[in-house]
C-alpha positions in Angstrom: 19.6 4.2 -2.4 18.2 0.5 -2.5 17.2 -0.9 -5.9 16.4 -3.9 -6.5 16.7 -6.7 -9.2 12.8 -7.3 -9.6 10.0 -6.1 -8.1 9.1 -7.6 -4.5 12.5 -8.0 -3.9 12.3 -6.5 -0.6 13.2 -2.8 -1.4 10.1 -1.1 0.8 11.2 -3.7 3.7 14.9 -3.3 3.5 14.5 0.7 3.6 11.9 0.7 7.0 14.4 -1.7 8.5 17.3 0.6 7.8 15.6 3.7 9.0 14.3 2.0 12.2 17.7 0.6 13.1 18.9 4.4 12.4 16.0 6.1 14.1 16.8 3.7 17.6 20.3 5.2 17.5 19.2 8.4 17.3 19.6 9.8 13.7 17.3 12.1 12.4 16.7 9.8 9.0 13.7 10.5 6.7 12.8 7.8 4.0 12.0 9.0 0.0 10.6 7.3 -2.8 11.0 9.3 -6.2 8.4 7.8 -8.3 5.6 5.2 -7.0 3.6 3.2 -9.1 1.1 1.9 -6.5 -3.0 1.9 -5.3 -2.2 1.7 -1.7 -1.9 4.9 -0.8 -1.2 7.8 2.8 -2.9 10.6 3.3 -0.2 13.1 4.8 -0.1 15.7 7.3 0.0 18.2 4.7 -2.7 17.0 3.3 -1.6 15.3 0.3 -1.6 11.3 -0.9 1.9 8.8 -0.5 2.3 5.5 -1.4 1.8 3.2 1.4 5.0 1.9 1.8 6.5 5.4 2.4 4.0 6.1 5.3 5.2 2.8 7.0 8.6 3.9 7.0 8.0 7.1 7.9 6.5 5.1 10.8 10.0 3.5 11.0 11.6 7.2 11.2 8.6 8.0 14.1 8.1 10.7 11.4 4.3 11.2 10.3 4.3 10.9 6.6 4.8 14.0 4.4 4.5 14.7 0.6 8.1 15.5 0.0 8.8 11.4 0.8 7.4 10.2 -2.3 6.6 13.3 -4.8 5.4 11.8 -7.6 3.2 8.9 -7.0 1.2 7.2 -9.9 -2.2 5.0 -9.9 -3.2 2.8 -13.0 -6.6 3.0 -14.0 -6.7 0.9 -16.6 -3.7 -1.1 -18.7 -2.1 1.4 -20.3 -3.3 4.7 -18.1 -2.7 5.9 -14.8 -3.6 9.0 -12.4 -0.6 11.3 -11.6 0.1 12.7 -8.5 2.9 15.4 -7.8 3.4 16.8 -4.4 0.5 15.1 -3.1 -2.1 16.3 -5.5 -3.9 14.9 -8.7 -2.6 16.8 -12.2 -4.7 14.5 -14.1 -4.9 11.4 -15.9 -2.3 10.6 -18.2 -1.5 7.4 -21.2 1.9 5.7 -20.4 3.2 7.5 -23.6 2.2 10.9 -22.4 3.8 10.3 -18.9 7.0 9.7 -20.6 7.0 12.7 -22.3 5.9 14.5 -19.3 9.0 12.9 -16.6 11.6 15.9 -17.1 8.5 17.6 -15.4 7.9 15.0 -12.7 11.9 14.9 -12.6 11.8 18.4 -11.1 9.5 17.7 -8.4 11.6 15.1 -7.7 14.8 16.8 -7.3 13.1 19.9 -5.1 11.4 16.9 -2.6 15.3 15.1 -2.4 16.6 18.7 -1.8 14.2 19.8 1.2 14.7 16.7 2.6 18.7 16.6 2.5 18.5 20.1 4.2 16.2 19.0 7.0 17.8 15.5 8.5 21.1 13.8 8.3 20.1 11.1 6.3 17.7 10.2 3.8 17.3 6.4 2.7 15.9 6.1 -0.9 13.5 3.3 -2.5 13.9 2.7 -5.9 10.9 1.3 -8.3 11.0 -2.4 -9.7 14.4 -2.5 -11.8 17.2 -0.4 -12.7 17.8 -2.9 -15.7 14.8 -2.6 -17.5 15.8 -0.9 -20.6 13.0 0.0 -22.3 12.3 2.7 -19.4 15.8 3.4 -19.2 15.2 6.9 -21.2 14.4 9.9 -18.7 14.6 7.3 -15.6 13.4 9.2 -12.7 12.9 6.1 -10.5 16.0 4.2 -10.5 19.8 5.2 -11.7 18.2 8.2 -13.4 17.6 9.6 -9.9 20.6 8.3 -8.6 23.0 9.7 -11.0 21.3 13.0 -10.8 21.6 13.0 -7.0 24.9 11.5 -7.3 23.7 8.7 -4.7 25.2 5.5 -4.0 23.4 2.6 -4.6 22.7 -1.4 -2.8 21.3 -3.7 -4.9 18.7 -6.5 -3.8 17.8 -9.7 -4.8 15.3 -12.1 -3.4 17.1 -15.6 -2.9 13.3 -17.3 -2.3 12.8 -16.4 -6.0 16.0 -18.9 -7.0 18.3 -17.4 -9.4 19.4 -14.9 -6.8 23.0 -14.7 -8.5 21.9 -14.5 -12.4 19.6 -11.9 -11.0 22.6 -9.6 -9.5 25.1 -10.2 -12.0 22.3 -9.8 -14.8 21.2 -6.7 -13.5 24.7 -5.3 -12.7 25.4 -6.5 -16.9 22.6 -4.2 -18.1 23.4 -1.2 -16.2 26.4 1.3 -18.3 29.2 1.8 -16.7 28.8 4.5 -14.8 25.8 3.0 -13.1 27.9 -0.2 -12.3 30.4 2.2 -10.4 27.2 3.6 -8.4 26.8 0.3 -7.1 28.9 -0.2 -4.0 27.5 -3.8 -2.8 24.4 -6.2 -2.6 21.7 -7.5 0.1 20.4 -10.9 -0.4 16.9 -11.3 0.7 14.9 -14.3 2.4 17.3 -16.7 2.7 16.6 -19.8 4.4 18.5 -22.9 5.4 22.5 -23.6 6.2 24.4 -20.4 5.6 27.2 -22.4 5.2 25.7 -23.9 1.7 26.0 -20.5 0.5 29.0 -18.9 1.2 30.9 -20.6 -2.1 28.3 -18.2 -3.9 29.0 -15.1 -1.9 32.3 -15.6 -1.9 31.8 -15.8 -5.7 29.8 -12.8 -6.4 32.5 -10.7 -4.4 35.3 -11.9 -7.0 33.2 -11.6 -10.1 31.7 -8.3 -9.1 34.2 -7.2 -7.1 31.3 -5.6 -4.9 30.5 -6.7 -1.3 27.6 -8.4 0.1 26.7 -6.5 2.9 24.6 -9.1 4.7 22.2 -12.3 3.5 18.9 -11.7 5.7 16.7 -14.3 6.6 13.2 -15.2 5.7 11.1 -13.8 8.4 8.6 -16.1 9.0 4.8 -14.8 9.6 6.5 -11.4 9.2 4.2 -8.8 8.6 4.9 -4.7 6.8 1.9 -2.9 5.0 2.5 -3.8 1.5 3.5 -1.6 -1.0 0.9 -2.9 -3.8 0.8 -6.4 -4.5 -1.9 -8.9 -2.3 0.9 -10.5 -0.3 1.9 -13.9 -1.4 1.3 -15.4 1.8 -1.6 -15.7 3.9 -0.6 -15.1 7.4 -2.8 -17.5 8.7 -5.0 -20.6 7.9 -8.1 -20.9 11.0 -10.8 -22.6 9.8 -12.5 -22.6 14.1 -16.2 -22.5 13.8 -16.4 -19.6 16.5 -14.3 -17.3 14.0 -16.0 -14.8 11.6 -15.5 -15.7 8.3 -14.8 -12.6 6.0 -13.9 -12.4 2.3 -13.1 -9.6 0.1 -13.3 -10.0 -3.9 -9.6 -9.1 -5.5 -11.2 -6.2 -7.7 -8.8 -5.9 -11.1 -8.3 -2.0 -9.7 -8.0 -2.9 -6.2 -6.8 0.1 -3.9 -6.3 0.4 -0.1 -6.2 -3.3 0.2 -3.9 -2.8 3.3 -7.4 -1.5 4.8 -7.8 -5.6 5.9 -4.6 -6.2 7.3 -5.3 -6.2 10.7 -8.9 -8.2 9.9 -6.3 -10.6 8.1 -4.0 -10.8 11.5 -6.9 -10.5 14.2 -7.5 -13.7 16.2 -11.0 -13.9 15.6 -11.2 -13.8 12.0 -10.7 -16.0 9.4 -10.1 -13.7 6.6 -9.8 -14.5 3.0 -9.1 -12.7 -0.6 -11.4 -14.3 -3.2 -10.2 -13.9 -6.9 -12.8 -13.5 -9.4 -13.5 -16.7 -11.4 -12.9 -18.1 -7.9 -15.0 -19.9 -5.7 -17.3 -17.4 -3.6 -17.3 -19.0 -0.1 -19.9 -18.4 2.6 -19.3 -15.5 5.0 -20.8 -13.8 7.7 -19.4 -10.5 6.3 -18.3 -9.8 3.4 -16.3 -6.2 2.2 -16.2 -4.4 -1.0 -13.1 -3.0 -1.2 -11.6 0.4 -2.5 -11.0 1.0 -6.1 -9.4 2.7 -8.9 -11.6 2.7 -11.4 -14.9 1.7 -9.7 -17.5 1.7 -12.6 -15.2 -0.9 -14.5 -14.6 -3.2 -11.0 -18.1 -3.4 -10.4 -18.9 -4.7 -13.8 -16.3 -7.1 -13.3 -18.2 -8.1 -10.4 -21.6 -8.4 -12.4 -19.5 -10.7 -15.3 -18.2 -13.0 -12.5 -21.6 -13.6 -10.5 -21.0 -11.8 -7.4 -24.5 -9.5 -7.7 -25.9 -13.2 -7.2 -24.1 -13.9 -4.9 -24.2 -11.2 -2.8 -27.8 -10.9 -3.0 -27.7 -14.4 -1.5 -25.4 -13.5 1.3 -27.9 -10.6 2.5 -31.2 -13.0 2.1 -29.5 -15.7 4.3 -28.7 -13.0 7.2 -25.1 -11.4 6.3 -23.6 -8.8 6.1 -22.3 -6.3 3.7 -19.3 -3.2 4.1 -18.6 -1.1 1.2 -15.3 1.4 1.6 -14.9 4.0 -0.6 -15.0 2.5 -4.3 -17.2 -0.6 -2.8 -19.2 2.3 -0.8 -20.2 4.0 -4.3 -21.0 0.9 -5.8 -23.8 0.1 -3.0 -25.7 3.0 -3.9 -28.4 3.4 -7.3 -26.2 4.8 -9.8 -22.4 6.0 -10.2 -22.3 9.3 -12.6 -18.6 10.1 -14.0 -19.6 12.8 -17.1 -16.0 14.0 -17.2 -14.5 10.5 -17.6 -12.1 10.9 -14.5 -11.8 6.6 -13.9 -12.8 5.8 -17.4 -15.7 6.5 -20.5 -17.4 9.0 -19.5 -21.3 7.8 -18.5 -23.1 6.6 -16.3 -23.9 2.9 -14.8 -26.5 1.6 -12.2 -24.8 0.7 -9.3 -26.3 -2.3 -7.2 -29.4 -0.6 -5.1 -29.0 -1.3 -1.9 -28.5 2.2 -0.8 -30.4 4.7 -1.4 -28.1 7.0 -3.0 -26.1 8.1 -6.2 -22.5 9.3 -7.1 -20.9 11.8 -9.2 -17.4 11.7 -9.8 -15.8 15.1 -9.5 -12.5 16.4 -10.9 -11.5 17.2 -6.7 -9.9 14.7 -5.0 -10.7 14.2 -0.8 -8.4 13.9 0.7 -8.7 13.8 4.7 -7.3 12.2 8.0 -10.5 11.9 10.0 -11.1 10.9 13.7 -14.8 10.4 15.1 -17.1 7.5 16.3 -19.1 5.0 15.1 -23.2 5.5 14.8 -23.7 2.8 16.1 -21.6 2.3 19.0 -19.4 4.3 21.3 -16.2 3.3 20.0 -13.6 5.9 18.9 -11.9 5.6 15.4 -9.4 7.3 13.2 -9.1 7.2 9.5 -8.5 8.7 6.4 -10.5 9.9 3.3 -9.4 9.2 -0.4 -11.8 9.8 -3.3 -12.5 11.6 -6.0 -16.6 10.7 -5.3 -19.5 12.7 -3.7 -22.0 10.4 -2.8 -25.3 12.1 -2.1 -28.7 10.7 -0.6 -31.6 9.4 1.2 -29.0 6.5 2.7 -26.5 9.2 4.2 -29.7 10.5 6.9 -28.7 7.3 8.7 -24.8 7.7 8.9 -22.3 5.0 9.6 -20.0 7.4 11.0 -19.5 10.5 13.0 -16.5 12.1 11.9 -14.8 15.8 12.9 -13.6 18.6 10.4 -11.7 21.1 12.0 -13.9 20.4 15.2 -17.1 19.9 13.6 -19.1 16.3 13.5 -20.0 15.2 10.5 -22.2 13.0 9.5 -20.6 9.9 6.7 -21.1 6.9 5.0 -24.7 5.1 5.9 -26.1 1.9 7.4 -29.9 0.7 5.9 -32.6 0.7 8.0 -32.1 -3.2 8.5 -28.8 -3.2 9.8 -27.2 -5.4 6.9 -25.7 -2.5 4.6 -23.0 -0.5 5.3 -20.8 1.9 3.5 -18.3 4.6 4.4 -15.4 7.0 2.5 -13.4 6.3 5.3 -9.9 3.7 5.0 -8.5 2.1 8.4 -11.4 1.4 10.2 -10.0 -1.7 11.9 -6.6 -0.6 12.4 -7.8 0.8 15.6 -9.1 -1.2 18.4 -12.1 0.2 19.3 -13.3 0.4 16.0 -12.0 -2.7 14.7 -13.8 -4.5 17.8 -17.3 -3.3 16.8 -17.3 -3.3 13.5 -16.5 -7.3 14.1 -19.8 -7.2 16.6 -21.7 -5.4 14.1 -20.7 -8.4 11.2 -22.0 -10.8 14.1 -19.1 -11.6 16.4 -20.0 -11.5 19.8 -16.8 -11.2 22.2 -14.1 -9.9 19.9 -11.2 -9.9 21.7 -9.2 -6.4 21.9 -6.4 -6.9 19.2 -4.1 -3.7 18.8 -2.5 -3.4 15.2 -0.9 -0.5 15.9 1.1 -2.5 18.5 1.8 -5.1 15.9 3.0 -3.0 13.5 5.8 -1.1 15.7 6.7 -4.9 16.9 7.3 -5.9 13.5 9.4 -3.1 12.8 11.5 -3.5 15.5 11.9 -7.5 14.7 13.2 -6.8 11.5 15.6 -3.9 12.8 16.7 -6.4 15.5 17.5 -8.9 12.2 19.3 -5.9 10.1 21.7 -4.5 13.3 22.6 -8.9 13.4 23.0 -9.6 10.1 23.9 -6.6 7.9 27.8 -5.4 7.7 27.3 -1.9 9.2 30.8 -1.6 9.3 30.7 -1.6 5.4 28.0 0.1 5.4 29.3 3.1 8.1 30.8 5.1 4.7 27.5 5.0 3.1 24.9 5.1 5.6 25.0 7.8 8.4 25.8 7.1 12.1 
């Protein structure tokens, strides 16, 4: 199991790497993830919703994502709430203090997921959740040593040296930890290092007496690396092209954000100069701009009232651009979003922004759906995949955006306004293939996009950082823990 000593320390990354270095020698290794706190979210084969990061390393295992990989998965809607997911499926809403008394619950789930798992592949690499060491949560732990102890799993511990404190941050954590937990620990990764090794070794050499736990390998900081992230808007923009010929697109960083990882390959492609915008930010000029998914879309979209982006927008489609909604942003393009039941928040309802002619009701059912199909308006092939608890219904849906296939069936989704400046579709990872990616940049006024294939990018960068891990990481060490 790899925990880490803060969040972002490089858990999700250090587990895909591990599994992709196992699954090129062969090993039949599954990743798993007991408890996710995360909006970017899979949908699996099973039909049933992951976090993100345990789809890309199933990707790493060249397994397709399953529900048993991350079996209880939760998504904040608000500050102190979240939606709970168990196997794949929503059980409801719950408050932070009702969660906790619900875990020895969610614990079983757990344990039955780690179970199948251990009894279908010879090794299973497991992703802990923010800190073992945080000891208000320690009670009932299902995400960290709580799991571990129960599963009787050894634990690596990583810390991200970029952060600075990199050895307060072990030995603090490995401190706060009882005893038995310290014993679980069997040695440490050091993440994103960069500059003379040799400056270092003092410290590691250090750490090793102190501890008297190994480091297993310092890793490097990859630069321009890029891995679906788990949650967080990555730190780092991957690139800075501010060439007239590129199309300029920006997304608004909604408070309930969800699917961001929906523009990584815009944020990567060539011809794009992509940007987040923060509310209270700056609203730059654009030749598209994207509302995003969202968690609790009623609340977003107000945000996006309070902050001037109605005006702005509205601006943007007088002066020519053009405007994507997907799934949350889709909903709020329409008349009217109706949530009676109070599934994302108060129950009511609130007038959405008009430029479709539609309206929503939020329903207790979540959809979820991988989709394939082709664009409306072009000949180019996509794939995808539906999350929402939403119906949207409508004049606007006569002229679809989409044609997508059920069980063999087209159907129509989403819609495009009769003036060809609207758009708005259920569907996340429409530019993650090429074909679609390609016109939906013609369609937001790029004229020759140039074929860029993400899918390509995203096995290279896994095997990059498996090339850094087989260097730099003492499998020796690691041979009693990890399998061969």
């Amino acid at each position: 199991m790899i925990q880490g000593t803060t969040s972002d320390a490089g858990k999700s990354t250090l587990v895909a790497g591990i599994c992709r270095v196992l699954y090129r020698r062969g090993v039949r290794v599954t990743p798993f993830k007991p408890q996710n706190m995360a909006l970017n979210s899979a949908v699996t084969e099973d039909g049933g919703e992951i976090g993100r990061a345990q789809a890309v390393q199933a990707q790493a295992c060249g397994l397709a994502p399953h529900t048993d990989m991350n079996p209880v998965l939760l998504k904040p809607n608000s500050d102190t709430g979240c939606q709970v997911i168990i196997h794949g499926k929503v059980i409801g809403n719950q408050e932070a203090s009702a969660y906790h008394d619900y875990k020895k619950t969610a614990m079983e789930a757990v344990m039955v997921s780690w179970q199948r798992l251990g009894e279908q592949y010879d090794g299973v690499i497991v992703e802990g959740a923010g800190s073992p060491a945080e000891i208000n949560l320690r009670e009932g732990d299902i995400a960290n040593m709580g799991f571990a102890e129960a599963a009787d799993c050894p634990v690596i511990l990583i810390a991200d040296i970029d952060r600075g404190g990199v050895f307060a941050h072990l030995v603090g954590t490995l401190a706060l930890l009882s005893e038995s937990e310290q014993s679980r620990v069997v040695g440490f990764v050091i993440n994103r290092f960069r500059g003379d090794i040799a400056l270092l070794e003092s410290g590691l050499e250090w750490l090793e007496q102190e501890t008297g736990k190994p480091v297993f390998g310092v890793l490097p900081y990859l630069h321009n690396f890029h891995l679906e992230a788990e949650d967080a808007i990555a730190r780092d923009h991957i690139k800075t092209n501010t060439d007239a010929q590129l199309l300029k697109v920006i997304v608004p960083v909604l408070p309930h954000i969800s699917n961001h990882t929906d523009f990584d390959a815009l944020r990567l492609h060539p011809n794009v100069d992509f940007q987040f915008v923060k509310l209270g930010d700056y609203i730059p000029k654009a030749d598209l701009i994207i509302l995003p998914g969202s968690k609790n879309v009623r609340a977003d979209m107000q945000h996006l009232k309070d902050f001037e982006w109605e005006r702005a927008l509205t601006r943007h489609l007088r002066y020519g651009g053009k405007l994507l909604g997907i799934c949350g942003g889709f909903q709020m393009l329409g008349n009217a979003i109706h949530d009676p039941s109070g599934i994302e928040g108060p129950a009511g309802t609130c007038q959405a922004f008009g430029w479709l002619l539609m309206e929503t009701l939020i329903e207790k059912q979540k959809q979820l759906k991988q989709v394939t199909g082709k664009l409306s308006f072009s000949d180019a092939n996509m794939t995808g995949y539906e999350i929402h608890m939403g119906v949207s219904n409508g004049e606007a849906l006569k002229q679809p955006a989409l044609w997508v296939h059920d069980n063999g069936t087209p159907r129509a989704e989403g819609a495009i306004s009769f003036d060809n400046q609207v758009a708005g579709t259920y569907v996340h990872g429409l530019f993650d293939d090429a074909e679609s990616c390609a016109a939906w940049l013609q369609w937001g006024g790029l004229e020759t996009p140039e074929v860029f294939d993400y899918e390509q990018v995203k096995e290279n960068e896994l095997n990059r950082l498996a090339d850094s891990l087989e260097t730099l990481l003492d499998w020796d060490k690691l041979a009693e823990y990890v399998p061969a």
